[in-house]
Every structure is written in C-alpha cells, then in structure tokens.
C-alpha positions in Angstrom: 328.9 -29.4 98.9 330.2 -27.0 101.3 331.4 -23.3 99.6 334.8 -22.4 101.7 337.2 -19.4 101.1 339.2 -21.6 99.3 336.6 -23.7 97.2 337.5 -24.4 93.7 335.0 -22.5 91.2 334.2 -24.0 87.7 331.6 -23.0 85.6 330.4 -25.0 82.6 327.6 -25.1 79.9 325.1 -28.2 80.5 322.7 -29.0 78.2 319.9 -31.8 78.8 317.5 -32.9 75.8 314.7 -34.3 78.0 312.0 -32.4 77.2 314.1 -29.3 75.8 315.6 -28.6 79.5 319.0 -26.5 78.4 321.2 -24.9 81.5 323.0 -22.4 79.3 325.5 -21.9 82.0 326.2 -24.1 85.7 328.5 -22.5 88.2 329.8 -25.4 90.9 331.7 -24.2 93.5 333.5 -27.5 95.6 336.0 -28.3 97.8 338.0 -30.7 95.7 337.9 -31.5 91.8 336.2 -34.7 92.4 332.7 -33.3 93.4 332.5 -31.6 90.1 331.7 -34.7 88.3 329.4 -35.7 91.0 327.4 -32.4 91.2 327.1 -32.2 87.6 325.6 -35.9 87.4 323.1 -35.4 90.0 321.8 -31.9 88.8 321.3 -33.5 85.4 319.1 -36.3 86.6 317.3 -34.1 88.7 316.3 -31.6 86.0 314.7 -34.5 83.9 312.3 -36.0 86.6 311.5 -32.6 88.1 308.2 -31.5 87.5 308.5 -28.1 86.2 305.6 -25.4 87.2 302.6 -25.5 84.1 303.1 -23.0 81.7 299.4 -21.6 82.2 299.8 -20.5 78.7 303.0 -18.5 79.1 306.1 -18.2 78.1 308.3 -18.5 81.1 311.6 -16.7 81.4 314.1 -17.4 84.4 317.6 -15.8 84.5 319.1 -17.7 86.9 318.1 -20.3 90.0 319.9 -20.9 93.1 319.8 -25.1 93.5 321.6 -24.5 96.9 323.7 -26.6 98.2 324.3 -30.0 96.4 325.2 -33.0 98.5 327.2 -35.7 97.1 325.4 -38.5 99.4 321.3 -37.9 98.6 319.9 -38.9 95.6 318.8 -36.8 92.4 314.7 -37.1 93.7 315.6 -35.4 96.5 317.9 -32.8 94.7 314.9 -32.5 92.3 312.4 -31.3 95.1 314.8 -28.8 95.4 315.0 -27.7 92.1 310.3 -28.0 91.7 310.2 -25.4 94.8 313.0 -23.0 93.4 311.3 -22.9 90.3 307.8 -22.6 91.6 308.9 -19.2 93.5 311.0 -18.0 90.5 307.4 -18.5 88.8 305.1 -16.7 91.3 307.5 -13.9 92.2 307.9 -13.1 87.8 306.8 -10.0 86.3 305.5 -9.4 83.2 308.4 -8.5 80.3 306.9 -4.8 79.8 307.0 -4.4 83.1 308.9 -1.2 83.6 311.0 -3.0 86.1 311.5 -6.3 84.3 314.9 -5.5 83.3 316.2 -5.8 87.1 313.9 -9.1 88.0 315.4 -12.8 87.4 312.2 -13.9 85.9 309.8 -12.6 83.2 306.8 -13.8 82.0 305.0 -13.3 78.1 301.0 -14.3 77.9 301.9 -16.5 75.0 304.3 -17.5 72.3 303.6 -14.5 70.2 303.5 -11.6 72.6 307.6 -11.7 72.7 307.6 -11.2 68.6 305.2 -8.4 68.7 306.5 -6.5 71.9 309.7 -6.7 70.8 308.6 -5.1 67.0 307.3 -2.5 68.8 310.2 -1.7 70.5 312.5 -1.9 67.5 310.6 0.2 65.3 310.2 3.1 68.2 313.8 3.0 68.5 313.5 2.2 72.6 316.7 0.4 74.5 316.3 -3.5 74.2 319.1 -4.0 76.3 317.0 -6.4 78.4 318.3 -9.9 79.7 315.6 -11.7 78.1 314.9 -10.5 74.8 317.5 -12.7 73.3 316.4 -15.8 75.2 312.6 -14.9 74.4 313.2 -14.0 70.5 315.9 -16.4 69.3 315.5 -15.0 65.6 316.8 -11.8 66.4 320.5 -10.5 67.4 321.5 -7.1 68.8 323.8 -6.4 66.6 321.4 -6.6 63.7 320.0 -3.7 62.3 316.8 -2.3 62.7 315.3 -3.4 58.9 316.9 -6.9 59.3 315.6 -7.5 62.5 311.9 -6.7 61.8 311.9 -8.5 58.5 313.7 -11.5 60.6 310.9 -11.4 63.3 307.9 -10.8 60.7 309.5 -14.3 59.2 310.3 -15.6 62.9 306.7 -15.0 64.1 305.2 -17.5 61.5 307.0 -20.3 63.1 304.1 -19.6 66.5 302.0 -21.6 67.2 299.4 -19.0 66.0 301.5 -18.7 63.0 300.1 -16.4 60.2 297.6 -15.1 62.6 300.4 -14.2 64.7 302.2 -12.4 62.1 298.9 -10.4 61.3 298.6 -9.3 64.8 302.3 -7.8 64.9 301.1 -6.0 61.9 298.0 -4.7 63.4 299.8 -3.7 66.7 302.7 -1.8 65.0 299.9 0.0 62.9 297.9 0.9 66.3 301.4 2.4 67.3 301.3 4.2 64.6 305.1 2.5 63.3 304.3 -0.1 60.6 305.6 2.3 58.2 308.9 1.1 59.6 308.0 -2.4 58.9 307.0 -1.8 55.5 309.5 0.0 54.9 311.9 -2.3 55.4 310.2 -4.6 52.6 311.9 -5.4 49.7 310.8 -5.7 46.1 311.4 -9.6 45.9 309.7 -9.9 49.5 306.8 -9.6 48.3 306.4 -13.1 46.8 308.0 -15.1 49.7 305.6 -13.2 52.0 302.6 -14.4 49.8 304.0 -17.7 50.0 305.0 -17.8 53.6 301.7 -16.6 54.7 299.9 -19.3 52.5 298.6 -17.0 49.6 299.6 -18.7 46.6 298.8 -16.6 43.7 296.2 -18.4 41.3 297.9 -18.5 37.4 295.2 -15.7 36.3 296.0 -13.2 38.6 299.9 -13.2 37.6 301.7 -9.8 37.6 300.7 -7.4 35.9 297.3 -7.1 35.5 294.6 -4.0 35.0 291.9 -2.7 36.7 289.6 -4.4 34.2 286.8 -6.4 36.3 285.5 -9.9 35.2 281.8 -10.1 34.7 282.3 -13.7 36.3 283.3 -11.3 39.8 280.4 -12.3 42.3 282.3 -11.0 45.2 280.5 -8.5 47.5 281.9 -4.8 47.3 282.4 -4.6 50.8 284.4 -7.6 51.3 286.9 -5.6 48.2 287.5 -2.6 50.2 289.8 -1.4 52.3 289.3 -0.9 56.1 288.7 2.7 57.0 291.0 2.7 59.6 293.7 1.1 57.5 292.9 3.2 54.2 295.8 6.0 54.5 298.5 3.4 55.1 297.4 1.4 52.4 296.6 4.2 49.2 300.3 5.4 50.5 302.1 2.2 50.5 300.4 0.8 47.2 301.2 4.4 45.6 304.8 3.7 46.6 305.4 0.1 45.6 303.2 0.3 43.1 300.2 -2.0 41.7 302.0 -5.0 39.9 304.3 -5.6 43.6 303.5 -8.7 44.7 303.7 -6.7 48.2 300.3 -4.5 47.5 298.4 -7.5 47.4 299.8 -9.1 50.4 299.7 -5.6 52.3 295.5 -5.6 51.2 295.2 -9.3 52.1 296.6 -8.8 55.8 294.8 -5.4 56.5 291.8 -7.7 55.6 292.1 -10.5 57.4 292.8 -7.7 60.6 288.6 -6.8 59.9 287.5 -10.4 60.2 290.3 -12.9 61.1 287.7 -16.1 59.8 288.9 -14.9 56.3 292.0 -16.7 56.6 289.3 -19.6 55.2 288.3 -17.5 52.3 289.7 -19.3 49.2 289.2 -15.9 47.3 291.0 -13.7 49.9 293.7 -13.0 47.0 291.2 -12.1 44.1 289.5 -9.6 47.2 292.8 -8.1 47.6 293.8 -8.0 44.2 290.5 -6.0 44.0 291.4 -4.0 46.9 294.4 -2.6 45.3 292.9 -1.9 41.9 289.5 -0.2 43.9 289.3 3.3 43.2 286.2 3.6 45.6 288.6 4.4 48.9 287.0 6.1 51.9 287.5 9.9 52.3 290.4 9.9 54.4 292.4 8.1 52.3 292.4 10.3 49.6 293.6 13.3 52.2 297.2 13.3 53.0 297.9 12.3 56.0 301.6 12.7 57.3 303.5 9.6 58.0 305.2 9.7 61.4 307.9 7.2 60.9 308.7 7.2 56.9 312.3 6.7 56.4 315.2 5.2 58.3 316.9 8.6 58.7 314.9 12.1 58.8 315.3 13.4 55.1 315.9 17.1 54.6 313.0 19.4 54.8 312.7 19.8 50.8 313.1 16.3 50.1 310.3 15.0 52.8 308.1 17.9 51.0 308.9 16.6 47.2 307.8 13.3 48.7 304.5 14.2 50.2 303.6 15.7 47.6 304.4 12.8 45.2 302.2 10.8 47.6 299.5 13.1 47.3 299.0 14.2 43.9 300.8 11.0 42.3 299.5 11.2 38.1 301.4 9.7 35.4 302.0 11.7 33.2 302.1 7.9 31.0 300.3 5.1 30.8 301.9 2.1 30.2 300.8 -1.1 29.5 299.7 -3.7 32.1 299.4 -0.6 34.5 296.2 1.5 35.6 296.6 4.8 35.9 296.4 6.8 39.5 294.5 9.7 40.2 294.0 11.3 42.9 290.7 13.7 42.7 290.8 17.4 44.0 288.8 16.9 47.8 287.3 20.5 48.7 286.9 21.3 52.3 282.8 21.1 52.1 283.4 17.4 51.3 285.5 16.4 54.4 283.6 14.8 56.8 284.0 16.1 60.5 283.9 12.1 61.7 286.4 11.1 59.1 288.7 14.4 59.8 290.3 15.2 63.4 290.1 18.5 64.2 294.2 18.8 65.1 294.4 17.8 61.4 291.6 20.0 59.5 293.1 23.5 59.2 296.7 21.7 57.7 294.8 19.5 55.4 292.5 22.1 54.3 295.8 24.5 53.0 296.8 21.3 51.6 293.8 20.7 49.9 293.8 24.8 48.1 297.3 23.9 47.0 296.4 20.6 45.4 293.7 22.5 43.5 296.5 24.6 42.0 298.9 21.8 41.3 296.3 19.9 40.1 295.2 22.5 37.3 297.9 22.0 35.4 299.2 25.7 35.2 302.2 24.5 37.5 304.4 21.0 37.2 303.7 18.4 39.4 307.4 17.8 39.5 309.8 19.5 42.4 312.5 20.6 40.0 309.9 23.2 38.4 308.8 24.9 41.5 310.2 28.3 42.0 312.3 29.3 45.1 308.9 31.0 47.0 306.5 27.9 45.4 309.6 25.4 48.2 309.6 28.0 51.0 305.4 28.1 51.3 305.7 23.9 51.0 308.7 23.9 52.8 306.6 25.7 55.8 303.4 23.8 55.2 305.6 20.9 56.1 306.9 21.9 59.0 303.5 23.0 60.4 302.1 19.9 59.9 305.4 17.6 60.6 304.7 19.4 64.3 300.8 18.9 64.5 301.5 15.1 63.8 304.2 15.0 66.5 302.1 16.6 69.0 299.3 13.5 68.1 302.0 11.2 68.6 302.5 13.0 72.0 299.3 12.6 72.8 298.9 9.2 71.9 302.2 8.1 74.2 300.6 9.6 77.4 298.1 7.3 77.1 298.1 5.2 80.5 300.6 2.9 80.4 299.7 0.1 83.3 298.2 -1.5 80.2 300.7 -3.8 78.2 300.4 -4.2 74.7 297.0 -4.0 72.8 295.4 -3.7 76.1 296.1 -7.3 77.1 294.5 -7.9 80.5 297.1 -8.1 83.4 296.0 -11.3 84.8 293.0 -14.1 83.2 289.5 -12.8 84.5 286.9 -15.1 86.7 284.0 -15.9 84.9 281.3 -17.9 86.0 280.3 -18.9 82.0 284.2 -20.1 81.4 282.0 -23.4 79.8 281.2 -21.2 77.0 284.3 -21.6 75.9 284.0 -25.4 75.5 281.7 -24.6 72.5 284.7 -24.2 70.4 285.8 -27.4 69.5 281.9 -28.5 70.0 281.5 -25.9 66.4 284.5 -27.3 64.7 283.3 -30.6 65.2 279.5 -29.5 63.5 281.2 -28.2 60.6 281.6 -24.6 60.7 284.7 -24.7 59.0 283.7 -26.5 55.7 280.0 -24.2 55.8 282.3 -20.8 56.4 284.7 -22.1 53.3 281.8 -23.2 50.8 280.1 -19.9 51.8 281.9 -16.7 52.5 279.4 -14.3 52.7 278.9 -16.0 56.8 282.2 -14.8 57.2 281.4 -11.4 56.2 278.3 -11.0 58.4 280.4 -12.7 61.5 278.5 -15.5 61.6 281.0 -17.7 64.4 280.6 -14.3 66.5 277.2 -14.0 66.4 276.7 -17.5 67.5 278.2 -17.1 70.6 276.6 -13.7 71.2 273.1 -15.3 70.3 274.0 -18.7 72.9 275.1 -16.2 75.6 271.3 -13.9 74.8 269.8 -16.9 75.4 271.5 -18.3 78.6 271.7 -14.3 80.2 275.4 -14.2 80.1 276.2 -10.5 80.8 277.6 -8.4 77.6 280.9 -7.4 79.6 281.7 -11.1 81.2 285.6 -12.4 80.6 283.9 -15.0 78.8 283.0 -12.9 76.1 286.3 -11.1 75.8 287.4 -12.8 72.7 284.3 -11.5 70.5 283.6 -8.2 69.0 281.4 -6.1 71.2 279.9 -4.2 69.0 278.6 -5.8 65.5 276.5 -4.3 62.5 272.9 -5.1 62.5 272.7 -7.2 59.3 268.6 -8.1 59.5 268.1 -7.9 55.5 271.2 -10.6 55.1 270.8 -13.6 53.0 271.5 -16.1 54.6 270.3 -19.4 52.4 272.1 -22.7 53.7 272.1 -26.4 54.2 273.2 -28.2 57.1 275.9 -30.4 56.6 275.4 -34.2 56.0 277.1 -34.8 59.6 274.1 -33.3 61.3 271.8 -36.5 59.6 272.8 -38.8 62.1 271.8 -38.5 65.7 270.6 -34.6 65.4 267.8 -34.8 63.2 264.4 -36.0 63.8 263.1 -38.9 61.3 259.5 -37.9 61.2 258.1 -36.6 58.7 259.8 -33.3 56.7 258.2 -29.8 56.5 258.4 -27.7 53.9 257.4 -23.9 55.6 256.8 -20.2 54.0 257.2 -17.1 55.6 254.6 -14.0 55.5 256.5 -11.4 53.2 259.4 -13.7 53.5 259.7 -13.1 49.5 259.4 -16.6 48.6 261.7 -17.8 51.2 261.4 -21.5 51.8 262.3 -23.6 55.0 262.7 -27.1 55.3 262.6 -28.7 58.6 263.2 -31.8 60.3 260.0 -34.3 62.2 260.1 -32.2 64.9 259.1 -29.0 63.7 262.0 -27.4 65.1 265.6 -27.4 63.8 265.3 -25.8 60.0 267.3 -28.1 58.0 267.8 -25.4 54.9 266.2 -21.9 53.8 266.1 -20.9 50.0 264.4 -18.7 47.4 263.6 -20.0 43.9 264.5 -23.5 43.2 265.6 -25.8 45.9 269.3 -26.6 45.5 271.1 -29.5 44.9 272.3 -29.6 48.8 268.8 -29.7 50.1 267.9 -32.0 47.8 270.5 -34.3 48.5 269.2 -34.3 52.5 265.8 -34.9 51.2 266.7 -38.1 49.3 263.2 -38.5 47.4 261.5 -38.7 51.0 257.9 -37.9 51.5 257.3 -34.2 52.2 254.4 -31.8 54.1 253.5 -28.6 53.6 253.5 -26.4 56.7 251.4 -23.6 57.7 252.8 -20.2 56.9 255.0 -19.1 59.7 255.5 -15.6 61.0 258.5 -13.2 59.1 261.9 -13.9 60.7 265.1 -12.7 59.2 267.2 -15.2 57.7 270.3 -14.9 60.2 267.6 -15.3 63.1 266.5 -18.6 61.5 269.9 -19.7 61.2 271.6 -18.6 64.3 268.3 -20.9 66.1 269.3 -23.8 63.6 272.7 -23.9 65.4 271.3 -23.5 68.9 269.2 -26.4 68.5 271.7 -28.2 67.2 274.2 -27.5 70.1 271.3 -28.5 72.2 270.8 -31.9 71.1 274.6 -32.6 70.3 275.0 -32.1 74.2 272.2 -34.1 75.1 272.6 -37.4 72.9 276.2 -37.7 72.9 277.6 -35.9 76.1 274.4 -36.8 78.3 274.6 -32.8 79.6 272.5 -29.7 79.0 273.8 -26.8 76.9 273.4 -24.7 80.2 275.4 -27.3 82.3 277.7 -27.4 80.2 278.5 -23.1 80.2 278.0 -22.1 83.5 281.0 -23.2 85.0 282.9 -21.0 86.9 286.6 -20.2 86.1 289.5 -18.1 84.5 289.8 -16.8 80.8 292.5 -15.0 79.4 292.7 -13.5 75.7 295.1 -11.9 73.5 295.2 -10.9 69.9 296.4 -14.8 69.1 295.3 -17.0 72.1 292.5 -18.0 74.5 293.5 -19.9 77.4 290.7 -21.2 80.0 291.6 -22.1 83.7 289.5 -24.4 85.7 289.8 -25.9 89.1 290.7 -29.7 88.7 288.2 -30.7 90.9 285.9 -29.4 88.2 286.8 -32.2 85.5 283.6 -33.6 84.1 283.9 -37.1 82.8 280.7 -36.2 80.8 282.8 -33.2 78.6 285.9 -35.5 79.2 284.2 -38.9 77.5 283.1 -36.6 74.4 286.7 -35.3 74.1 285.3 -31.2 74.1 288.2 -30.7 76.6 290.7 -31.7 74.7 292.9 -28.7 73.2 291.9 -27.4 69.8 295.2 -25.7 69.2 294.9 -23.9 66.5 291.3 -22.7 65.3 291.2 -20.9 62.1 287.6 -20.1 62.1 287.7 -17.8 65.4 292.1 -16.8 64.3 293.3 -18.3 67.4 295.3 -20.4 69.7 292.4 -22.3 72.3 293.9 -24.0 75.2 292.0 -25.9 78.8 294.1 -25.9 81.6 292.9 -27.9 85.3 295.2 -26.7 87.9 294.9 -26.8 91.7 293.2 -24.3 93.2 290.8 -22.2 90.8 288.2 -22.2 91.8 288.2 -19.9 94.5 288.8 -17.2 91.8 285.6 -18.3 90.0 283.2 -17.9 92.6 
C-alpha cells in the first residue's frame, strides 16, 4: 500500500491469540477504505506463522515495529519474512531496561521473568521516576497511579505468579534489603498480611504452632541451633521489625522464614522451616549488631518530626514491658558496653554514634528515668533530639556512599551478557541429581541442607575434573563455603540407586581408624559406599541389605564423613553416565558454551551443532524448569552460532 498526502489514516487495536501474539495498537495508512480490511487480514496471518526470534531466556520488550509497506497482491508468508527480519533487528539492537538510556530505545530487554518485578521494587521504594514506556507492559500487576504501598504489596503478590515463583519473591526481598529499602516493603505490610503471605508462599502453619505461643522450647526440639538463628547480615532488620509487629504476627514468622531461606535457598524443602522460624523469632541469642541500634534509612512513608523519629528509636532500642501478659514473652534488650562491640561487627562511620547511644541506654535502662517520651524533660529531648540528627546524617552519608557505587552493573550484579565457558556440560548435572534423588535425601535429612550439600557436589565434581574456581560455569554456587570436616553425615542411598548402579558381588562392611565407630557399607566393588553409621545399623541400610551375606573389610584409613559421601555421589554420576547414556562424566562437562545466572534463573547456551543424541536419548537436556533443591529456574537453549563464543 502506497502512503500519499492524501492517504486515509486508521488506527485500530488487533489482538491475535495464537500463541499470545497481542498488537495493542496497528496504524494503516491506504489509499482507499477497502485496503484496510485487506491489510489487516494479511498482517494477522502473518504474525501467527512468523517465527519470532528465541527468547534466550529473556523477556523481550518492543515498543513499536515498522512492517513497511503492505501489498495487497503477495501472500501473508511473504509479509511474514517481513515481519521475522523486523523483529530480529528490534532484538539485536535492544538494550537492557536499567540501561540509563532505555527510556528513549523501542526495545528493552529483562534477563528473565523476575528481573522486571524486582527492578521495578527497587525503583518504587527509592522514589526514582518510572515514567518509562515499558514498565507497564513488563509488570502488568502494577498501575502508575497506584500508590507506593499498594504497588509493592501488588508486586510482592505479582512476583509469585514467575516462573521462579516463591523463590522469586525471596530474591526481591533480598535485593530491596541489599539496597538498603525493604523497610519500605515491610512497612507497607499489614496486620492481616501476614497469614495470606504464609499461605501464598506455601508455609502453612502446623495446628501446634497457632498464635500465640511462648518462648517455651519442647524437649522433643532436635533442630540444630544454627539452622534457628538469624543471619547476621539480616539481624538488625529483623530484632526491629519483630519488635514492631510483634511476636504473635503471623508476619514475624514469615519475615524469619524468608531471611532464611535467603542463607540457603534448598530450605524451601525443609518441612520444619516454620518451627525454625518460629524459633528464630522467639531466640534471644541474636548476634551483636542486632542488639545495637542501627538507624533505619527509609522507615516511614513521610519523614516524621525530629522528636517523634527520636521517641521511636528509642522505643526500638530499649523496648521492656513494663507487663507481661499472657501468651507473650517478654523483650529485653541488654545494656551493650563499648568493650563488647566487636570492631568486625561495628563500622567505624557508625562506632562513635552508637557508643553515646549505648551511655544513654545505660541511664535509661537504670531505671532512675522513664522509658517513656512524655517523662523526659525539655534538655533530656534537645541531647536525643541532637543525637538524632547526628546520626540521621552519618547514615545518609553511608547511603551516599553506597549509591556511588559503579553503576555499569544492573541489579545484584547481574552479568551484562552470558559468559563462555568451556565446562557449560556441568550444568547438565542438574536434572542428572534430581533424577538420583537428591530431593527426597535433602527432605528426609535436613542437616545436608545446612552443610550445602547440592553445592559442595558440584564444587567437589569440578576439583576433580580441574574446572577453574572463577569459570561462568560455577557462577551459580557460593564461592566461598565453611569448612565442615567434623559434620555428620550418616546416610543411605536411595532404593533407586539398586538397579543398574550398584555392584552385586559380595557386600563390605568397613571401619575407619579413629572413625569413632563409624561403619561403611559398600557395594561388590569395593567402591561406591552404600551407607555410613555409628551404633546400630538403621532400618534404611538394612532394608538394602535384605538378609544378604556380608564381609568384613579391612580397616580403612580416617576420612571425614562429607568426603565419603561427596565420593559416593561421584561414583554414582560416573556410572549413571556410563550404563545409561553410554558417555563419560568428563565428556559429558567439558563442553564449550554460554551460561548466564541471576538470583532466580540459569540459562545455558550451546551451539546446535553441539546436540548429543547420547545426552538427548537420556533426556538430561530436557528443561528442568523449576529446581527447588538449587532455588532456581534451569533452562538449555541450541541456537545457531555459539560456539564461536565457547572456544
């Protein structure tokens, strides 16, 4: 169709439900009224057989896209071809949405379905201009005209329905803390949120631990006190927001249970990650800092006066009861002297205002002067009144200090582009451990998920086939983790591994020297440990035994239990690849390619020349989607052409 001077101009909403293809607007510009019907015809056809660039795990945003010009006599394929090489530039020439510039492009780009949620919470609760084009295309839970508590509680709620879902919803969390904002999250919370949250989430709340409850521990609590406490990191938020709503709000326990599923994201498989939170929020054993004031930068929708923010922080500090009620434990806050601060724990910006705090907490605390606001005299508000101030201004000089931080980095440090790897097999490990079990062993046993156990597997595969410690592939684990070499680690291997992994010689039963009465059993080989205990045998290694005919072993040089067990799943790994996908475990890692990771998802990138029909018979290409064991979104892609960047 030709555009004259004197064209007629219509423009008209299209929407197509192939595939989810929506034109929110089409502007036609034709001759005569007749080509309208026409043009609209053949641009519909032509969106639903064109072959729309891969996602590559993104979320791809164009604002508009010139077809050209339409012409009534050739077909929709050919109009189509049109439309696949439009997109494909709109898709090469976008920029990513925090782009400083992204604002003036016709297409953005997110890494994945989350990233829009969480940049956008950012943004909200920092009170910076989300005027952008694409915010309301990328987020459709949230309207401008909303304010700023509806629209974080509507994308807190929004952000579950991700792919990643409640992982998702944890990382928004974590990233708004690591701003240093969630307080305007939180704060947005209301008393009957708390419960939907929980529920949302996929907490339920077992009968017994029904609000309101004490501080009174069961003897029946086998938990380990770590796995109860508070992360240091998120202690100060925490003691202030559970001071605040109080112990029997359903929203201190879901609070604890997200701050610890942040530490180790595999707890989302603890069945007792409630009960740990509960104990969380009745612990009285909180690190140092959280029992020092520290100044909230972002409390309150509007700045409160200067005596009521001091009336405040000091109900937040020295917060006592002066009743105890029923059903209720009662708060104190011991007096922290200056010799007991830790250096580490304490930043030196921070140390002079939270020592003078700490002298005048001494003095309230004695009980010579009220703890309430109304009883200070007119000097007792002026000295607080100043204390304030000075340290209102030391915490805005941190914040300062924190925004002129480089920013080519977008959020959480998410690499710009995936990163070439020449190990991008490891990743195919994945569904290769969901498939083994590790699931169901990390459910019956939570203690593995407290020592990292899915981590340390991939950092003792990659030791063993000399992967380097800072390769893409690795991105996705924790680089540095606690050396646990005193952890019990009894187990059994599941029934699964019986067939076609485990030798059907004859059984060993094995000591250690100064193993303290540490057992192993192992398979006709010698070589894959089929369970380790101390005392009696349990009812799980029993039950692989099956009255066979057992050996006893020589007595085997001291190895920690972890060691034993991280070799258990090597071997196992080993054999799996050889028996059923006809490939060694090295084969099947080093294999050049592309990784990229965020908070919520891992998406690999291979050449499609690089297709296996070994790893494809065996189905470990296939998408995992969602893996709750590692908290995240694992996705293969085989486009054209990567394999340049992996070499």
């Amino acid at each position: 169709m030709k555009t004259e001077a004197s064209a007629l101009f219509r423009e008209k909403r299209l929407t197509i439900n192939s595939q989810q293809r929506r034109v929110r607007k089409l502007r036609l510009t034709a001759p005569a009224e007749s080509f309208f019907r026409r043009g609209e015809i053949l641009l519909e056809d032509a969106l639903r057989i064109a072959s729309l660039p891969a996602d590559k795990g993104r979320v791809l945003l164009i604002r508009s896209l010139n077809v050209g010009k339409i012409r009534s006599n050739l077909s929709s394929a050919t109009l189509s071809l049109a439309i696949e090489q439009a997109l494909y530039m709109q898709s090469a020439q976008a920029v990513h949405a925090e782009e400083p510039t992204a604002y003036e492009q016709s297409a953005v780009y997110f890494r994945d379905d989350a990233e829009p949620y969480i940049s956008l919470a950012v943004k909200l609760a920092r009170e910076e201009n989300t005027d952008a084009w694409f915010w309301p295309l990328a987020v459709r839970a949230w309207k401008p005209e909303m304010s700023r508590d509806e629209a974080l509680r509507a994308l807190l709620m929004a952000i579950l329905r991700t792919e990643a879902g409640t992982r998702a919803a944890i990382a928004m969390i974590q990233e708004l803390h690591s701003q240093r904002v969630s307080d305007r999250l939180l704060s947005a919370l209301h008393r009957q949120d708390g419960t939907a949250l929980l529920r949302a989430f996929g907490w339920s709340m077992p009968s017994h631990l029904q609000f309101p409850y004490t501080n009174s521990s069961s003897p029946d609590d086998e938990h380990e006190e770590h796995a109860s406490l508070c992360p240091a990191q998120w202690s100060g938020v925490v003691m202030r927001w559970i001071n605040r709503w109080g112990m029997d709000d359903p929203r201190s326990i879901w609070l604890s249970a997200v701050v610890l599923v942040t530490e180790k994201p595999a707890r989302l498989l603890d069945h007792s990650l409630i009960e740990r939170a509960r104990q969380s929020v009745c612990s009285e054993r909180w690190p140092l800092e959280a029992r020092v004031f520290q100044p909230s930068i972002l409390e309150d929708d509007e700045r409160a006066s200067a005596h009521d923010l001091s009336s405040r922080n000091q109900l937040e500090i020295a917060r006592e009861p002066t009743e105890k009620t029923s059903g209720q434990m009662e708060i104190k806050v011991p007096e922290v002297t200056p010799q007991e601060r830790s250096s580490e724990l304490i930043s030196s910006a921070q140390r002079s205002s939270r020592e003078q705090l700490s002298r005048d907490n001494e003095k309230r605390f004695s009980g010579d002067e009220s703890t309430s606001s109304k009883t200070h005299d007119d000097a007792t508000a002026h000295s607080t009144l100043k204390r304030d101030e000075s340290i209102e201004e030391q915490s805005s000089e941190i914040r300062e200090e924190a925004r002129d931080e480089p920013e080519n980095l977008p959020v959480s440090g998410w690499a710009t582009c995936p990163q070439p790897t020449r190990y991008a097999g490891l990743l195919f490990l994945i569904p290769l451990m969901s498939r083994l079990g590790i699931s169901s062993i990390l459910e019956t046993n939570p203690s593995l998920i407290e020592i990292d156990l899915p981590q340390r597997l991939f950092h003792f595969v990659a030791e063993r086939l000399s992967i380097p410690e800072f390769d893409p592939a690795l991105l996705f684990l924790s680089t540095e983790l606690p050396e646990r070499l005193s952890v019990n680690c009894e187990y059994s291997i599941p029934q699964s591994w019986m067939h076609g992994l485990c030798d059907k010689g004859l059984w060993t039963i094995r000591r250690m020297t100064k193993g303290r009465g540490a057992r192993i059993l192992y398979d006709g080989s010698g070589r894959l440990a089929l369970g380790l205990w101390r005392g009696r045998m349990p009812q799980a290694a029993r039950a692989l035994i099956n009255g066979q005919t057992l050996k006893r072993g020589r007595v085997m040089p001291f190895e920690t239990d972890l060691s034993i067990l991280c070799q258990t799943w090597l071997t196992a790994l080993r054999r799996w690849c050889r028996r059923y996908a006809r490939i060694g475990l090295q084969a099947l890692v080093c294999r050049t390619g592309r990784v990229s990771v965020t908070p919520t998802h891992i998406d690999i990138f291979f050449d499609h020349q690089q297709a296996d029909l070994r790893i494809r018979k065996v189905g470990l290409d296939i998408n995992p989607g969602w893996v709750a064991w590692l908290g995240r979104v694992v996705t293969y892609h085989y486009l054209y052409g990567e394999q340049i960047y992996g070499k």
